[in-house]
Each structure stands twice: as C-alpha cells, then as structure tokens.
C-alpha positions as a Markdown table, in Angstrom:
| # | Residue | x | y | z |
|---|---|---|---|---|
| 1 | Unk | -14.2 | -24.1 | -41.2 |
| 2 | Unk | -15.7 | -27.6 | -42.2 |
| 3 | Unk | -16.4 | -28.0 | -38.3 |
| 4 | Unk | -18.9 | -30.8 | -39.1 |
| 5 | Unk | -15.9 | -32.7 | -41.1 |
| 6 | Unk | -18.3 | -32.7 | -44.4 |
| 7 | Unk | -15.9 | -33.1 | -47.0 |
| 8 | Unk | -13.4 | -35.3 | -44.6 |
| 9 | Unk | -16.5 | -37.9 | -45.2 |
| 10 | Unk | -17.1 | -36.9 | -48.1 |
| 11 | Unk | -13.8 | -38.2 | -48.8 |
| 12 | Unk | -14.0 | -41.6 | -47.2 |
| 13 | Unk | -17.3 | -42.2 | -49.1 |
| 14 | Unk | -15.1 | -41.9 | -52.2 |
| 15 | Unk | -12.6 | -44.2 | -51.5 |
| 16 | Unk | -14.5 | -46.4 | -49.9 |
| 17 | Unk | -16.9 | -46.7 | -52.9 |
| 18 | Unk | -13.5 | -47.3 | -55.1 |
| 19 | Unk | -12.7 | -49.9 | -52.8 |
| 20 | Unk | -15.7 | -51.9 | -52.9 |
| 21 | Unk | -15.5 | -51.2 | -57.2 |
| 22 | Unk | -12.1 | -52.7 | -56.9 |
| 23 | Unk | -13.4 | -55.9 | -55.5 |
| 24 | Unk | -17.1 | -56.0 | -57.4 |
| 25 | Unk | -16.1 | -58.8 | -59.4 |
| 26 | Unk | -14.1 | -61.2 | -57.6 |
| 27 | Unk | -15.4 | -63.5 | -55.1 |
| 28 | Unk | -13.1 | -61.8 | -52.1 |
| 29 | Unk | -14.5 | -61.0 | -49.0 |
| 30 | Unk | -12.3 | -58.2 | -47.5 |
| 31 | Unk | -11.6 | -57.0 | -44.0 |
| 32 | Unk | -13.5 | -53.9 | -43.3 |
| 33 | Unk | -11.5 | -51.1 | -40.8 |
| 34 | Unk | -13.8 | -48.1 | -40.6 |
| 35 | Unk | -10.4 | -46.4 | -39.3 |
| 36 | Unk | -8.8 | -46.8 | -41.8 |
| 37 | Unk | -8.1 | -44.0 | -44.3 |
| 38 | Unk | -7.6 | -46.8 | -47.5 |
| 39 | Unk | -5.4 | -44.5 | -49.6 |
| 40 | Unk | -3.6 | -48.0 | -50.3 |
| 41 | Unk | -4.5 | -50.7 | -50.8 |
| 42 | Unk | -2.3 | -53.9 | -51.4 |
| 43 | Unk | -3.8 | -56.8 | -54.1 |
| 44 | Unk | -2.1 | -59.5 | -52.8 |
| 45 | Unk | -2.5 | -62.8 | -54.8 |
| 46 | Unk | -1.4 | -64.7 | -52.7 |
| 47 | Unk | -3.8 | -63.6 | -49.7 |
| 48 | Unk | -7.0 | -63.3 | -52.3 |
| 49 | Unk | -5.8 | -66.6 | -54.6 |
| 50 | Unk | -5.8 | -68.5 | -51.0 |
| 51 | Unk | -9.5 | -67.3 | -50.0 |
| 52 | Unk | -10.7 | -68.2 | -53.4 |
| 53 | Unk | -9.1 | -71.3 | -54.4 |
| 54 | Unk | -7.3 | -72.5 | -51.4 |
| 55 | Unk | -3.5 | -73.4 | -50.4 |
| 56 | Unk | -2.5 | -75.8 | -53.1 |
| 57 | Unk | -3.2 | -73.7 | -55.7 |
| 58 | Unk | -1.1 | -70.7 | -54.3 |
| 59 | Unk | 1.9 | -73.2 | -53.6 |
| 60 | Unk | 1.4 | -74.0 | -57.5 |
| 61 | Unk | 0.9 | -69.9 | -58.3 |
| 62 | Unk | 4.2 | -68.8 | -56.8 |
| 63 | Unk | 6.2 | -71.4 | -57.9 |
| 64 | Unk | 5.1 | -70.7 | -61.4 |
| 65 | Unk | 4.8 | -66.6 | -61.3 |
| 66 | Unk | 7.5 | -64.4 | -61.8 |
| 67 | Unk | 6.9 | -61.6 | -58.9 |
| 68 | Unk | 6.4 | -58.5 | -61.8 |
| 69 | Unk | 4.6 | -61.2 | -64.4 |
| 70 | Unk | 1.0 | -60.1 | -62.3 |
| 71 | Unk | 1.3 | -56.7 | -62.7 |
| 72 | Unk | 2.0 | -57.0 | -66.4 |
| 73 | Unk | -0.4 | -59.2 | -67.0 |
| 74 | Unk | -3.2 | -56.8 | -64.8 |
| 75 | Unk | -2.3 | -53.9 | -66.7 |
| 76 | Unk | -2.5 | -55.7 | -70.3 |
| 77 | Unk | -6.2 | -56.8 | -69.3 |
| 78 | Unk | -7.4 | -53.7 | -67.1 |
| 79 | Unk | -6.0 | -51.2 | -69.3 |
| 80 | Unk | -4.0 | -49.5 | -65.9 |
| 81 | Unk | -0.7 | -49.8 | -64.5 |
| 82 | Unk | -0.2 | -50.6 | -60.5 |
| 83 | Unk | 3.1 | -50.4 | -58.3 |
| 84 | Unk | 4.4 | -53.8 | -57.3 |
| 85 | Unk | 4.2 | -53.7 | -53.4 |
| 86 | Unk | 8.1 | -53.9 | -53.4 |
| 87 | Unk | 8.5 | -50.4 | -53.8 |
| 88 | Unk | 6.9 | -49.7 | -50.5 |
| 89 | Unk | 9.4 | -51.9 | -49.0 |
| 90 | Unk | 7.5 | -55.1 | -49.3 |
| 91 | Unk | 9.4 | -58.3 | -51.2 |
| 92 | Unk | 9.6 | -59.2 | -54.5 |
| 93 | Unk | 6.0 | -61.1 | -55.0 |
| 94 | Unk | 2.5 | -61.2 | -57.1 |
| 95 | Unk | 1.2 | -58.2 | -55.8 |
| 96 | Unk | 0.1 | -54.5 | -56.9 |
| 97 | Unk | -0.3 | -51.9 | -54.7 |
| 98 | Unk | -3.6 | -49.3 | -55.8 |
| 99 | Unk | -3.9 | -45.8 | -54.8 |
| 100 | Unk | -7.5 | -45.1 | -53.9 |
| 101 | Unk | -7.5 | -41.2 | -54.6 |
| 102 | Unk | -5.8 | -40.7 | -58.2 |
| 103 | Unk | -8.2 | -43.0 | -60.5 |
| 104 | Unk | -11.4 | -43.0 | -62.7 |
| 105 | Unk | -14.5 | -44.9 | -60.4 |
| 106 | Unk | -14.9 | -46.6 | -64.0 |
| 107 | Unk | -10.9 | -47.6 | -63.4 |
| 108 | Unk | -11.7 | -49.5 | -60.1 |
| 109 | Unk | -14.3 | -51.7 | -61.5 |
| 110 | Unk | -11.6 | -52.6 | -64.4 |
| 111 | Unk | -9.5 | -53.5 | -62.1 |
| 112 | Unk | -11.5 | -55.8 | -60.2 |
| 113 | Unk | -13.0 | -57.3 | -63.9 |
| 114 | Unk | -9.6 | -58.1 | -65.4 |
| 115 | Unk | -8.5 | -59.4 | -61.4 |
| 116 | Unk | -11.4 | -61.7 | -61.9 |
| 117 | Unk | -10.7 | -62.9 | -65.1 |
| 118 | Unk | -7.0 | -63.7 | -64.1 |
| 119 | Unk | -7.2 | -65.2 | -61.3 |
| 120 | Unk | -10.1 | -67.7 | -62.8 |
| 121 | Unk | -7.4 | -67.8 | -66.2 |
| 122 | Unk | -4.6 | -69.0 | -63.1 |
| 123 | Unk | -7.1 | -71.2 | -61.8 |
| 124 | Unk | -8.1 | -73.3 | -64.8 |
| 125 | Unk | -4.0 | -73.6 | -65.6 |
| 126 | Unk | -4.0 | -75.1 | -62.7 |
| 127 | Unk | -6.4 | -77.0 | -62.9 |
| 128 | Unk | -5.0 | -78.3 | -66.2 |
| 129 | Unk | -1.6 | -79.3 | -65.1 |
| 130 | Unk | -3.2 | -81.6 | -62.0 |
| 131 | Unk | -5.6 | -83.5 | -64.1 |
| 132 | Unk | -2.7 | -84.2 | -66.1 |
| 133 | Unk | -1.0 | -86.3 | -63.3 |
C-alpha cells in the first residue's frame, strides 16, 4: 500500500508539468489551485485573448470566429486534435478542452507553440482591420 501517496504525487507532478508545457509559450498567466486534480483543462480564447490583448479585441474575435473554426485551426498548426468545450455541456464558443493524462509532454508544448502563434496571427488581423478605419 502506497501509504505515503508516492505515485498519487507522482501523478500531480505529471500533469502539472503538462500544464505549465501547455502554456510555455504564450504570455498567459494562469490561476494556480494546488487542489485541483487538472485532468481538464479548458483553453478558452476568449478568457486568454482578453488577458493578452484586452476587451476590444475579443469583441472583434467572437464576432469574426466560428465557435469550431479554433479548434480546426489549433489542430492544423499543433498537429493534435482537442474537444470543443461544448461537449462537456459548455456553449458553442472558441474553446478546446485538453486532457492532461492521455498526451506526449512533447504534445503540450505544441500546443502552447501553435496557441501562440494563433492568437498573435488573430491579433495582427485585427490589428489590420482597425488601422484600416
């Protein structure tokens, strides 16, 4: 019997090194919840693409953005295929939801690359279309 709960933190080590890869390239800051088990984990565009770039440009982003058109777009650059968060009951919106337990380390930090590089590709459209007025 693991009395000491060894491989229980064995296992949060694990997933919470996966989370921090998922994130290694963006500019998020996440809440930490040491209670939590992270199994999860919702990317939420809206949520990160208003700590990064701010309100406006979210109001712009999910007028523009069909809700599966980010997970298509993820998987095209990062090589790996999310949920969308509505499956797990949530609406119909620019978000993926990441199991922490079933990928490649390497998969994480893919992830978090090809996040990066969309949200800064959403960012310069956006950018684009309010110089032009």
């Amino acid at each position: 019997m693991d009395e000491e709960q060894n491989y229980k933190k064995a296992m949060k080590r694990g997933i919470r090194r996966r989370l921090d890869n998922l994130y290694r390239d963006t500019p998020v800051r996440r809440n930490e919840d040491l209670n939590s088990v992270d199994y999860y984990h919702l990317l939420d565009m809206e949520t990160l693409g208003k700590q990064v770039y701010g309100e406006e440009f979210i109001d712009w982003l999910l007028g523009r953005l069909e809700p599966n058109e980010f997970l298509f777009t993820l998987a095209d650059k990062a090589g790996v295929v999310l949920l969308p968060s509505s499956g797990f009951g949530g609406e119909a919106h620019p978000s993926a939801r990441v199991s922490l337990a079933n990928l490649m380390e390497t998969q994480y930090a893919q992830i978090s690359a090809a996040l990066k590089q969309l949200m800064d590709e959403y960012f310069a459209e956006y950018n684009k279309t309010k110089n032009k007025k």
